[in-house]
Backbone as a printed PyTorch tensor [residue, N CA C, xyz], in Angstrom:
tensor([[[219.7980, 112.3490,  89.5730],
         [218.4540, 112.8670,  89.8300],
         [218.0440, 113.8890,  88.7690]],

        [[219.3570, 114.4990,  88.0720],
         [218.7120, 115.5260,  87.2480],
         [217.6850, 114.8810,  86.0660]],

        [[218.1640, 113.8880,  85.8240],
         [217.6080, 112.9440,  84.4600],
         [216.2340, 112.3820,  84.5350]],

        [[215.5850, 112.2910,  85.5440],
         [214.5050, 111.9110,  86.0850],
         [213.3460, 112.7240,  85.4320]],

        [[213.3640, 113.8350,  85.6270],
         [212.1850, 114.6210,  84.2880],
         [212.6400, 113.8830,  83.0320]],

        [[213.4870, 114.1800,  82.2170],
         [213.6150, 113.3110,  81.5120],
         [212.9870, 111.8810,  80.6190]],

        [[213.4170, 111.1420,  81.6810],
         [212.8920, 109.9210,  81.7960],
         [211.1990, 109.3840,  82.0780]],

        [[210.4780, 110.8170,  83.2680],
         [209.0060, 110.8370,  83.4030],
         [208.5280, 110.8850,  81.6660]],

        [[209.5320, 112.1120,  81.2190],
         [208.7830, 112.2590,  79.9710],
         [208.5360, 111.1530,  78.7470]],

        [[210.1540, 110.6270,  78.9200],
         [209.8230, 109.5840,  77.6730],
         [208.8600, 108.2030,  78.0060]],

        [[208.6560, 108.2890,  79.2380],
         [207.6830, 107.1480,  79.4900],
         [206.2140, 107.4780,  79.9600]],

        [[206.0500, 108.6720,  79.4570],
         [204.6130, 109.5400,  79.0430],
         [204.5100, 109.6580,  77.4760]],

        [[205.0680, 109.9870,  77.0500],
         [205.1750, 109.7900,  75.8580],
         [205.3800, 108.3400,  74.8300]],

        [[205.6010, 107.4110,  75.7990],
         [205.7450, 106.1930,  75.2920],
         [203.8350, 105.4720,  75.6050]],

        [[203.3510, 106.3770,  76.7010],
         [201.8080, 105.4930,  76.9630],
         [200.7350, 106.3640,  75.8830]],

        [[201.5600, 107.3690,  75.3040],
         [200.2840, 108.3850,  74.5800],
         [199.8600, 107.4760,  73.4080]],

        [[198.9250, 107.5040,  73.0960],
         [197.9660, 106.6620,  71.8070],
         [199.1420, 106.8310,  70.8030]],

        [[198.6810, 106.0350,  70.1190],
         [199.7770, 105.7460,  68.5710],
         [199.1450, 105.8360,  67.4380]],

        [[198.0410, 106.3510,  67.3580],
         [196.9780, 106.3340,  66.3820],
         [198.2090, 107.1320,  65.2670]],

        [[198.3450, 108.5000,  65.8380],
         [199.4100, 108.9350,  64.6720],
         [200.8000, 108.8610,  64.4600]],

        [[200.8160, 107.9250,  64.6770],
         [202.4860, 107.3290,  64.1300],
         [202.2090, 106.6460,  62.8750]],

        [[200.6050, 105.8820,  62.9030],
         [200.2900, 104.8340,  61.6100],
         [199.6520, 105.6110,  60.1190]],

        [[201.6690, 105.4810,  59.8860],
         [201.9010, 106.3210,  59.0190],
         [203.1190, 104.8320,  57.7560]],

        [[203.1560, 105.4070,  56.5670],
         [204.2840, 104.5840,  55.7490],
         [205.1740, 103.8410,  56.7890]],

        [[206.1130, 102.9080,  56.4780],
         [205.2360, 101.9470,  55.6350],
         [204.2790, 101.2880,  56.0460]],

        [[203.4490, 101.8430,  56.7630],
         [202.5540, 100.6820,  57.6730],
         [201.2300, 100.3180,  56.5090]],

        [[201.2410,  99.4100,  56.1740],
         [200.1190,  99.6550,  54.6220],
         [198.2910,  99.1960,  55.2840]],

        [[197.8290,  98.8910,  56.5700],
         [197.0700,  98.7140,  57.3350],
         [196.8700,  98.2400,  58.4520]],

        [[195.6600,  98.3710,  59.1100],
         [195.5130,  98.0760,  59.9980],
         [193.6240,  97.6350,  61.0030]],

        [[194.1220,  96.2780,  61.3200],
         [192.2350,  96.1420,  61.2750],
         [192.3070,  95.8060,  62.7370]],

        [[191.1110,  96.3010,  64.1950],
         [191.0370,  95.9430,  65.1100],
         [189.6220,  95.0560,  65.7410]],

        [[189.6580,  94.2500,  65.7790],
         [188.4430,  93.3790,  65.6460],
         [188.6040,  92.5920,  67.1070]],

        [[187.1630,  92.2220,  67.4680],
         [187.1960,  91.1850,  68.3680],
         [185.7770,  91.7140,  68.9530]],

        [[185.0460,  91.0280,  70.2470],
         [183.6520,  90.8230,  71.2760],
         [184.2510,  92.0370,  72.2160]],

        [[182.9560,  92.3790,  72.8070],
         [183.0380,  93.1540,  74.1260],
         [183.6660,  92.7570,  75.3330]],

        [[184.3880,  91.6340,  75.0140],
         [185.0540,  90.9300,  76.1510],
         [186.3690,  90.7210,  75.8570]],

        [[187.3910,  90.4970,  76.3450],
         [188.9410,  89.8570,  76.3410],
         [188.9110,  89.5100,  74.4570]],

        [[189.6890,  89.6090,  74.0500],
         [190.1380,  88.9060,  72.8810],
         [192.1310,  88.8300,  72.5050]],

        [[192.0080,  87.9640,  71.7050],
         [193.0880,  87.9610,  71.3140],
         [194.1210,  87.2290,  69.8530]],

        [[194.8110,  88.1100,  69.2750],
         [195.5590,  87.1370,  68.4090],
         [197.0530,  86.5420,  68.7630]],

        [[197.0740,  85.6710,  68.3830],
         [198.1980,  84.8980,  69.0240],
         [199.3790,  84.3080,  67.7890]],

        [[198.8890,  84.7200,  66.5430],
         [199.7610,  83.7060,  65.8820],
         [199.3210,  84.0320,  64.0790]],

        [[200.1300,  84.6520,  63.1550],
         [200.4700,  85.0960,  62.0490],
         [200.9700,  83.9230,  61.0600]],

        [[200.5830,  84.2670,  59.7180],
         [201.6250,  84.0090,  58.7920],
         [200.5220,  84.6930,  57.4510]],

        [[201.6690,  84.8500,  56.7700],
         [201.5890,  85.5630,  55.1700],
         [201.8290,  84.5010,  54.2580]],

        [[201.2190,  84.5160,  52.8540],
         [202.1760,  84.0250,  51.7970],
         [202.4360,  84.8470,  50.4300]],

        [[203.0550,  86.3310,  51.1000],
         [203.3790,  87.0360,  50.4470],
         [202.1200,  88.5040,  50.1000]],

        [[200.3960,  87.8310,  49.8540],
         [199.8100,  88.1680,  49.0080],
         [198.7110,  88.3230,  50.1260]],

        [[198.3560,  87.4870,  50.8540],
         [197.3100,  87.1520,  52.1120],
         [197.7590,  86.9840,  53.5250]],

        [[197.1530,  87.7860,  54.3470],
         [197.4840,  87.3560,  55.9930],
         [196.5990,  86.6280,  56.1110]],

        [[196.9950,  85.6470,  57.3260],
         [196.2350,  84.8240,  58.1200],
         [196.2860,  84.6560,  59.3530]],

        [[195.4890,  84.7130,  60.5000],
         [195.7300,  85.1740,  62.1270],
         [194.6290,  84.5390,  62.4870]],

        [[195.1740,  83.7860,  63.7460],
         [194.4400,  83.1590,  64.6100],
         [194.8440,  83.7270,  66.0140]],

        [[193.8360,  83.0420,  66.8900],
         [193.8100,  83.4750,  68.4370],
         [192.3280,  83.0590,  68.9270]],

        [[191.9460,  84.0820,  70.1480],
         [190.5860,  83.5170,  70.8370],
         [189.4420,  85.1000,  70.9200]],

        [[188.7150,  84.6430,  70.7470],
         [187.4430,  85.7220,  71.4540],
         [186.5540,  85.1230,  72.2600]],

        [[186.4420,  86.1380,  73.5140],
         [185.6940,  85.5310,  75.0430],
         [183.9390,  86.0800,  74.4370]],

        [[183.1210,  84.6460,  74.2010],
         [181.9380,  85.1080,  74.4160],
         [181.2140,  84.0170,  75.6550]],

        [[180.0260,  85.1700,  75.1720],
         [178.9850,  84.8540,  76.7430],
         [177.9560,  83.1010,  76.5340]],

        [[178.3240,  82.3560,  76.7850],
         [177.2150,  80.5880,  76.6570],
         [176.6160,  80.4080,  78.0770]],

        [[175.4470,  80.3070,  78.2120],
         [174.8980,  79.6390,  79.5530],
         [174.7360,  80.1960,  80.5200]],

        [[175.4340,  81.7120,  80.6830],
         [175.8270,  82.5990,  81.7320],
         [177.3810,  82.4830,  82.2150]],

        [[177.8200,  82.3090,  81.5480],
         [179.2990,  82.0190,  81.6240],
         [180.0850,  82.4790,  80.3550]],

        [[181.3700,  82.7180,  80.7230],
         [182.4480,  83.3680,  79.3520],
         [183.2980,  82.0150,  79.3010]],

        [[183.5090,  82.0560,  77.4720],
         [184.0380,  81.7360,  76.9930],
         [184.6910,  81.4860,  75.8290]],

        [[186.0300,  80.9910,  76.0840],
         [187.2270,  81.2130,  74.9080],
         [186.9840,  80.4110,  73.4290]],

        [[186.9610,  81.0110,  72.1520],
         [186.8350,  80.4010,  71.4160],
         [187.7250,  80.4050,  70.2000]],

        [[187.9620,  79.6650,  69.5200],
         [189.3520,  79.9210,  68.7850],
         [188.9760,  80.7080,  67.1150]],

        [[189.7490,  81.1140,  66.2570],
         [189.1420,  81.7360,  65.0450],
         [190.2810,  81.6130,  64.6440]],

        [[190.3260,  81.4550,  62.9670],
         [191.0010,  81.3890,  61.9220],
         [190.9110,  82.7890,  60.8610]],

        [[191.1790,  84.0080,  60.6900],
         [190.9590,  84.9510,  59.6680],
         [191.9540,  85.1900,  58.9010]],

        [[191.4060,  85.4990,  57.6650],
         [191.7470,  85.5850,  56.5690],
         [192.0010,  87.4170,  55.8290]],

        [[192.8770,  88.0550,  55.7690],
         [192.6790,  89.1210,  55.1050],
         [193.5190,  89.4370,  54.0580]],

        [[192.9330,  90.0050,  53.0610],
         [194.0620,  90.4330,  51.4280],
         [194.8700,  91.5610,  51.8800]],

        [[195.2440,  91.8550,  50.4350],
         [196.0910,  92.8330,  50.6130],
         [196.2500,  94.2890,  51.2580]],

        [[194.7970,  94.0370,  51.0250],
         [194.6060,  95.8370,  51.1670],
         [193.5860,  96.1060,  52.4990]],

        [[193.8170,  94.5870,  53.6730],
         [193.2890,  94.3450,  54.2680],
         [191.7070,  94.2950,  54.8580]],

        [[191.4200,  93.9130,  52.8970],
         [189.8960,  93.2580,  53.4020],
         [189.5300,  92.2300,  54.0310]],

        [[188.6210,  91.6610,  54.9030],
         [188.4670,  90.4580,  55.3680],
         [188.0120,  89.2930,  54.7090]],

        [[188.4370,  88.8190,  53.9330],
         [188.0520,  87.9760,  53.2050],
         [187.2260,  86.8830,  53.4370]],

        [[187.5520,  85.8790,  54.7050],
         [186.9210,  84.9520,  55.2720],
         [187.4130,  84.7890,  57.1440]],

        [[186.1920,  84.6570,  57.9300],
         [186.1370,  84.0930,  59.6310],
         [185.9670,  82.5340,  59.9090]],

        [[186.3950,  82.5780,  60.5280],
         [186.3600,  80.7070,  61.1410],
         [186.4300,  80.8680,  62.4020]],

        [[185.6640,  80.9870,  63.0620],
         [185.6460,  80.3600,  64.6510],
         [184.8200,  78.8900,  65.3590]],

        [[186.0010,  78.4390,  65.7230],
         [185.2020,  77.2210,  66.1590],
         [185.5860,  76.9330,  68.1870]],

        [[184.7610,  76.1390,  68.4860],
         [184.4710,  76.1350,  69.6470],
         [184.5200,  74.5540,  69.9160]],

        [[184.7300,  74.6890,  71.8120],
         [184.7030,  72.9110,  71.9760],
         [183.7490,  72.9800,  73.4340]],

        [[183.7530,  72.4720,  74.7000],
         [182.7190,  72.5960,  75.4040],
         [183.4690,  73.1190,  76.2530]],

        [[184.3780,  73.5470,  76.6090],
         [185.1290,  73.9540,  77.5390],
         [186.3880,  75.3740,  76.3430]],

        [[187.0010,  75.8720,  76.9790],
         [187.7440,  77.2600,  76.3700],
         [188.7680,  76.4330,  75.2820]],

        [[188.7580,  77.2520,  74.4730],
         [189.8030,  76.4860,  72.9520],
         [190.3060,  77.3820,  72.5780]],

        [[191.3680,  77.5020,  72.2540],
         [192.6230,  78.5770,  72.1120],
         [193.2870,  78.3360,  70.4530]],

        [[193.7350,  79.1900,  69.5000],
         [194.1980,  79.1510,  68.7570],
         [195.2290,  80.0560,  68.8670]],

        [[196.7870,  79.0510,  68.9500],
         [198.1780,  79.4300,  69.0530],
         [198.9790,  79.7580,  67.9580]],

        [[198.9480,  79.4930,  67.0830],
         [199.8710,  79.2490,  65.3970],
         [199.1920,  79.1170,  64.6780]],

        [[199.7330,  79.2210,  63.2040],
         [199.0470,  79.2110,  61.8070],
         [200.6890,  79.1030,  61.1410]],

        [[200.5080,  78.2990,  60.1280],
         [201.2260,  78.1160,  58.8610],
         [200.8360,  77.9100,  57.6930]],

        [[201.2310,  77.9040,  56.4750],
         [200.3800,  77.0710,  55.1220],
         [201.8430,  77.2640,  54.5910]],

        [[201.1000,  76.2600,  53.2990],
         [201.5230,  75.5420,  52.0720],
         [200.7400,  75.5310,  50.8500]],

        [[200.8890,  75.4330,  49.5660],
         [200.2350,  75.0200,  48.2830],
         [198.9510,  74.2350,  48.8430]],

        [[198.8250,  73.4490,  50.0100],
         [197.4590,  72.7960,  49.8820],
         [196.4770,  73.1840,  51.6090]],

        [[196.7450,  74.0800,  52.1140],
         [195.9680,  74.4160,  52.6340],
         [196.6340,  75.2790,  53.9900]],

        [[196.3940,  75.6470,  54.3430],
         [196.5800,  76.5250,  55.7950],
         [196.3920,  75.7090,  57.4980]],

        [[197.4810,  75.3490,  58.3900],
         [197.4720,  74.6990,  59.3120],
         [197.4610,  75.7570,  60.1950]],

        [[196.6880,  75.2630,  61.3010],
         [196.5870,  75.7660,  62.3700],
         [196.5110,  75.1150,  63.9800]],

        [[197.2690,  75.2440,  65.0130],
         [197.7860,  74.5120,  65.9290],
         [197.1230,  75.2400,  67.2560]],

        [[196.4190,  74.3060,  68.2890],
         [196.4210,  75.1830,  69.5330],
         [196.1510,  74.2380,  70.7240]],

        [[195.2280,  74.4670,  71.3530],
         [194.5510,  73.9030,  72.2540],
         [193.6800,  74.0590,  72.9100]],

        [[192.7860,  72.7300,  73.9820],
         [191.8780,  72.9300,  74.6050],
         [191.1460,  71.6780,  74.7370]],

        [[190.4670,  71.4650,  76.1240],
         [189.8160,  70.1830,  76.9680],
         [190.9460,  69.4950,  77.1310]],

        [[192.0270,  69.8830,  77.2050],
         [192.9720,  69.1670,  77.8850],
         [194.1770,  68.0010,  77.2830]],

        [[193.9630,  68.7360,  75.6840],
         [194.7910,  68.1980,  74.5550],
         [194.9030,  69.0210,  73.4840]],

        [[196.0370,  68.8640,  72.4880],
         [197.0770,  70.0810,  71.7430],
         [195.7820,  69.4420,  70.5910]],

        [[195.6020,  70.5160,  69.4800],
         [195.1760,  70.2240,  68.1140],
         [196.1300,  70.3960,  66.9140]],

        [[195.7940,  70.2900,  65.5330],
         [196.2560,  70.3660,  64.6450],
         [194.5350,  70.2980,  63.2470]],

        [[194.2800,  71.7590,  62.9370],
         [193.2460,  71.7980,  62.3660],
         [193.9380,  71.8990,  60.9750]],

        [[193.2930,  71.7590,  59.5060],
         [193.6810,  72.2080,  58.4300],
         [192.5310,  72.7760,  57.5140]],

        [[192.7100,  73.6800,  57.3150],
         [191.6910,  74.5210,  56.3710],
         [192.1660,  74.6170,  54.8130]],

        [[191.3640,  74.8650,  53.7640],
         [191.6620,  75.4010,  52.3520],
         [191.7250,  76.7310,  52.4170]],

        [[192.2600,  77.1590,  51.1900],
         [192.8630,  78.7890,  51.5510],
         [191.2010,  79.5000,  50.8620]],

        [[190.4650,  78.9160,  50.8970],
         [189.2720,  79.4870,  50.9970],
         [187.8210,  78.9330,  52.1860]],

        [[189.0330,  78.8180,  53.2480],
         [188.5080,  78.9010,  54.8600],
         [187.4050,  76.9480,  55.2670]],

        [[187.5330,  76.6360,  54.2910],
         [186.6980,  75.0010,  54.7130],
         [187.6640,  74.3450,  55.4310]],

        [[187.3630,  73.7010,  56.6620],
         [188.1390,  72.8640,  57.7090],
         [188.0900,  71.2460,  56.8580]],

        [[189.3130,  70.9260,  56.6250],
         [189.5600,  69.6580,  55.9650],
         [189.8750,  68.7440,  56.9020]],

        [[190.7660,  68.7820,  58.3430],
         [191.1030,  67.9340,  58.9270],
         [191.0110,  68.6570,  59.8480]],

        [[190.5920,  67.7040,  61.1210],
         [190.8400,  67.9250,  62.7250],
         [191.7140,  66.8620,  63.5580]],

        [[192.9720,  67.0680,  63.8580],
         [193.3810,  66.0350,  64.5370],
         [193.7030,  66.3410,  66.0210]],

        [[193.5860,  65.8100,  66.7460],
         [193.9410,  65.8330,  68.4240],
         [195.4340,  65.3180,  69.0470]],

        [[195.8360,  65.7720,  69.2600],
         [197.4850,  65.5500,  69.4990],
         [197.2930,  65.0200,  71.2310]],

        [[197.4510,  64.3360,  71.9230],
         [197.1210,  63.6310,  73.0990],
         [198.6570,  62.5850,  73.4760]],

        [[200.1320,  63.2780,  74.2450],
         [200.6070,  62.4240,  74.5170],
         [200.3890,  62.0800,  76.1790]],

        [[199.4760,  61.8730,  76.7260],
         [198.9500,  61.5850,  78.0480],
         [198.9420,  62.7130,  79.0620]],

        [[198.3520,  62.9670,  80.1810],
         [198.4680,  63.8200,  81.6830],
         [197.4970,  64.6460,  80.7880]],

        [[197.4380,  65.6810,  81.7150],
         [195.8560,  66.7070,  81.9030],
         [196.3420,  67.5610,  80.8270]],

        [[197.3560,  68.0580,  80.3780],
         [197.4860,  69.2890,  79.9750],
         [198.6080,  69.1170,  78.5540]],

        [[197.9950,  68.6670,  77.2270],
         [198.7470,  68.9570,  76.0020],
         [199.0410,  70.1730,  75.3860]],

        [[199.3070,  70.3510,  75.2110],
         [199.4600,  71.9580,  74.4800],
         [199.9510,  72.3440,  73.5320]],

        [[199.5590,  72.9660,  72.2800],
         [200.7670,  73.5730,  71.2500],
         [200.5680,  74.7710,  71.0910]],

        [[201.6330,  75.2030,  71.3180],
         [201.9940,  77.0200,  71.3170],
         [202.4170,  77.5650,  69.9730]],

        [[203.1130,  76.5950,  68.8390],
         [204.0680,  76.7220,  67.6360],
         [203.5090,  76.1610,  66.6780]],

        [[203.7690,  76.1270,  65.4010],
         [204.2340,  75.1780,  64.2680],
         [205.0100,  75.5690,  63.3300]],

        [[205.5400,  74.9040,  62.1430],
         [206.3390,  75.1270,  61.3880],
         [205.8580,  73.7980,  60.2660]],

        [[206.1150,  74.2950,  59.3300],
         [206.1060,  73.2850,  58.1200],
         [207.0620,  73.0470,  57.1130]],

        [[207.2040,  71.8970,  57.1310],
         [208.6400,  71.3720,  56.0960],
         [208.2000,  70.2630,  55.3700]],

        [[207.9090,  71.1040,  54.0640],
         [207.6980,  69.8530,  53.1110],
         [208.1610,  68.6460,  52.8650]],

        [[209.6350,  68.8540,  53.4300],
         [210.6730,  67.2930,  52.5370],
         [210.0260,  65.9510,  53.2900]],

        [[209.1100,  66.3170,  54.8380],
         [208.9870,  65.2660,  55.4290],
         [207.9230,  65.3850,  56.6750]],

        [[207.3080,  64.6200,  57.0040],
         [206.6630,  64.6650,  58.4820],
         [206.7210,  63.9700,  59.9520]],

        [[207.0440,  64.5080,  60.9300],
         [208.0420,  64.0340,  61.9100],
         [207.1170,  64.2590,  63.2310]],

        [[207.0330,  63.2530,  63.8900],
         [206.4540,  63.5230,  65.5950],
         [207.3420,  62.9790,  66.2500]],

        [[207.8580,  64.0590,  67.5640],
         [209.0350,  63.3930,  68.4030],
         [208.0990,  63.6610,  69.5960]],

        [[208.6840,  63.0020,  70.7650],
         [208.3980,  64.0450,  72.0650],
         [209.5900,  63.8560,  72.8590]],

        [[209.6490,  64.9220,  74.0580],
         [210.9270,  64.9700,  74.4310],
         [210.2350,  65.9270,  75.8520]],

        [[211.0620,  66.0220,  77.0310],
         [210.9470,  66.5860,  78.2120],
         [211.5400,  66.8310,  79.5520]],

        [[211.4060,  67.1520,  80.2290],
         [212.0010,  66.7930,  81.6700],
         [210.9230,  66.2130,  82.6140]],

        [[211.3520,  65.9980,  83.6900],
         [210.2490,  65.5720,  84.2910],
         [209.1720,  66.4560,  85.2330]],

        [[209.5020,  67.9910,  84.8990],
         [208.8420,  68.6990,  85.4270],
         [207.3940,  69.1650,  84.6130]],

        [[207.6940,  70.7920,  84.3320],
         [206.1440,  71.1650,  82.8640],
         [207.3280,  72.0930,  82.4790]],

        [[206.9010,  71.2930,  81.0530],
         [207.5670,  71.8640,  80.1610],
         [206.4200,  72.8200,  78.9800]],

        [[207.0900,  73.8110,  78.3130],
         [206.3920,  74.3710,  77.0620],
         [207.7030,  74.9060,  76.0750]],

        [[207.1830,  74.5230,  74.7230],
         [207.3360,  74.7670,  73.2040],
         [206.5450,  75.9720,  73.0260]],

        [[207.3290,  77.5380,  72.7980],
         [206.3680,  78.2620,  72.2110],
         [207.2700,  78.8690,  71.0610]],

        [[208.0320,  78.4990,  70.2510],
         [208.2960,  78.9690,  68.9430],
         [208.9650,  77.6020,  68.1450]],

        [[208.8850,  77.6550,  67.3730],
         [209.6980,  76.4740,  66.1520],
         [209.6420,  76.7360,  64.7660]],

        [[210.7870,  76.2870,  64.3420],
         [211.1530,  76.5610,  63.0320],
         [211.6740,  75.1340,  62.2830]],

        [[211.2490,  74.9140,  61.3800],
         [211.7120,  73.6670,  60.8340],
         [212.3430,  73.9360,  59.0880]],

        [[213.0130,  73.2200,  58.5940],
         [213.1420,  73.4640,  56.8060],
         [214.4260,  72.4360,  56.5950]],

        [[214.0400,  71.8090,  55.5600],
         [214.7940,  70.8170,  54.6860],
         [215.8480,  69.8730,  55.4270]],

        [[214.7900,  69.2330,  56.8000],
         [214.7280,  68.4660,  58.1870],
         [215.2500,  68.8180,  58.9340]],

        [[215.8010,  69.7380,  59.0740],
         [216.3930,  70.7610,  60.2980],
         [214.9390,  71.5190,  61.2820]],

        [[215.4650,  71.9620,  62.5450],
         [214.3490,  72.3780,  63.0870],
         [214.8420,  72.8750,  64.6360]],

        [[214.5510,  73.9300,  64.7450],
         [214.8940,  74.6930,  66.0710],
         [213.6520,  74.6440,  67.1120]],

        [[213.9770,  74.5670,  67.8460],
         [212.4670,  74.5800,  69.2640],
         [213.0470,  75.7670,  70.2100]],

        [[212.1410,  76.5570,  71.0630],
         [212.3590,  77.1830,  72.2360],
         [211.0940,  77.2500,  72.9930]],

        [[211.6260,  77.1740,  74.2600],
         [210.5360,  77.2830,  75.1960],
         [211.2340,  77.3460,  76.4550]],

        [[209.9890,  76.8360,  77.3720],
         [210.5750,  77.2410,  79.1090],
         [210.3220,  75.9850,  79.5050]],

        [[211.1010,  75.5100,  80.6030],
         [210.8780,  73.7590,  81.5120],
         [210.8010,  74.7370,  82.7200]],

        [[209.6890,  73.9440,  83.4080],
         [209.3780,  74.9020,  84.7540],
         [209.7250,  73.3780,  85.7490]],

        [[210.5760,  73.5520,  86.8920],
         [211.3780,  72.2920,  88.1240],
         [211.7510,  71.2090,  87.3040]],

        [[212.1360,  71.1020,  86.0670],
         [213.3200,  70.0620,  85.5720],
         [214.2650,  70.1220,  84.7520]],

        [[214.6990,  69.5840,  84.2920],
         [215.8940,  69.7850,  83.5080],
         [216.1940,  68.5340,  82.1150]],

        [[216.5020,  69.5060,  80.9710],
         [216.2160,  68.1850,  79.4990],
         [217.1620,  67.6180,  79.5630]],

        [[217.6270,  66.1610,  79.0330],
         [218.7880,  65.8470,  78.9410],
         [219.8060,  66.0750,  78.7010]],

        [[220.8990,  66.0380,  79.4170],
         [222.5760,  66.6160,  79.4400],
         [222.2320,  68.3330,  79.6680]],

        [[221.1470,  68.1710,  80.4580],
         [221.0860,  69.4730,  80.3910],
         [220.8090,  69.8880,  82.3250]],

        [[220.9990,  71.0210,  83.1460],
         [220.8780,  71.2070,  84.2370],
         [219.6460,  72.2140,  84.7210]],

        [[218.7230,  71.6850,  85.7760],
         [217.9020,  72.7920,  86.5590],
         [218.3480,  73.9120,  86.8620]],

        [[218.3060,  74.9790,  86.5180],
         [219.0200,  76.3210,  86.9320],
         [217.8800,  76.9580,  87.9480]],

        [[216.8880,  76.9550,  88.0690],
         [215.6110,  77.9180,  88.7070],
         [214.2810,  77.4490,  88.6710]],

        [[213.0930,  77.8180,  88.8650],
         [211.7000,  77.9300,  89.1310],
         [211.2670,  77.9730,  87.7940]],

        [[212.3340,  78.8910,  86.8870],
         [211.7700,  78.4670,  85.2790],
         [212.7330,  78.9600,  84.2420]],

        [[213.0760,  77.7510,  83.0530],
         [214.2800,  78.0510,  82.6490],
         [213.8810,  78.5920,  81.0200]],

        [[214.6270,  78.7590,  80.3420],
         [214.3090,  78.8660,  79.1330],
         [215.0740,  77.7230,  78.5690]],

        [[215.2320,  77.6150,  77.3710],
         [215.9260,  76.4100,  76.3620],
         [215.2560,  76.4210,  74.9020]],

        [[216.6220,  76.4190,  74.0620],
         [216.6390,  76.3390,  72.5830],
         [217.1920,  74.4840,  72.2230]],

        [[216.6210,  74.1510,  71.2180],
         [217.4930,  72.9830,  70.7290],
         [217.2130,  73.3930,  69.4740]],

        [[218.2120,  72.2790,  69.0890],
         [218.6720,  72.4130,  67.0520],
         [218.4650,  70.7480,  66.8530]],

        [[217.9120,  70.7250,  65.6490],
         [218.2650,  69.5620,  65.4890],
         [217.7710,  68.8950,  64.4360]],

        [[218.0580,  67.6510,  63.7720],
         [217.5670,  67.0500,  62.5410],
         [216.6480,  66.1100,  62.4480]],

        [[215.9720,  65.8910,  61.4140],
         [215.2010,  64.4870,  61.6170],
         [215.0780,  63.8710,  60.4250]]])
């Protein structure tokens, strides 16, 4: 019981603003989004440029809704270029990756996973719809590996989700949660499990 002040304190001190901690090396910091819910969900760098996607809740018809965005910022965290795009119902942007020829970006919404591709000066080159059947596709991840391009699917028979992956020179790690089933050679433990695989292609 003596430790209990203590402990009030460091978890008062853990809710106080952080404005001044953002200090070296932190080299910036930008807070953006609508008067409503927003969010980023999903990073990547290539050394020189960030790129971040996620959703901002605006107002259509008398109703809120989710819309997905692609941003772009340099070094010194100017904003360089916005992309938000929308579908008729809420659209979510989960991941971002790039390469030498353009910047991918992965999410969802109306009831199937996407796969958008932009130029690294923000023009949408491809839209594809990822649809392996039932109400609810989803992509939470991506990863990119040049040597090759690979679509598997895999599951239990419950709901499953993929929310991180890593892929490189055909190797490729997955993690996520199976909610009432279990993957092959593999066992139901609970209401909701986690699970990693490894593997090649």
């Amino acid at each position: 019981m003596r430790r209990l002040p203590g402990l009030l304190a460091g978890l008062l001190l853990m809710a106080l603003p952080l404005e001044s901690q953002f200090e070296e090396p932190l080299g910036w910091a930008r807070q953006f989004g609508t008067a409503n819910q927003d969010d980023a969900d999903g990073l990547y760098t290539d050394g020189r440029d960030t790129y971040v996607v996620g959703f901002v809740t605006v107002a259509v018809e008398g109703r809120s809704r989710r819309e997905a965005y692609l941003a772009k910022y340099g070094e010194r965290g100017r904003r360089i270029w916005y992309r938000q795009y929308s579908a008729m119902l809420d659209l979510y942007a989960k991941a971002v990756t790039g390469d030498a020829t353009g910047i991918y970006v992965a999410g969802y919404g109306m009831g199937k996973a996407y796969l958008r591709k932009f130029s690294v000066e923000g023009t949408e080159l491809a839209n594809t719809p990822i649809d392996f059947g039932g109400s609810a596709n989803v992509a939470w991840g991506i990863a990119r590996d040049s040597t090759r391009d690979e679509t598997f699917q895999f599951g239990s028979k419950g709901y499953d989700t993929v929310r991180a992956l890593s892929a490189e020179s055909g190797r490729f790690a997955i993690a996520g949660q199976v909610f009432g089933g279990a993957l092959p050679t593999q066992r139901d433990l609970g209401s909701g499990d986690a699970f990693v695989i490894r593997g090649e292609y």
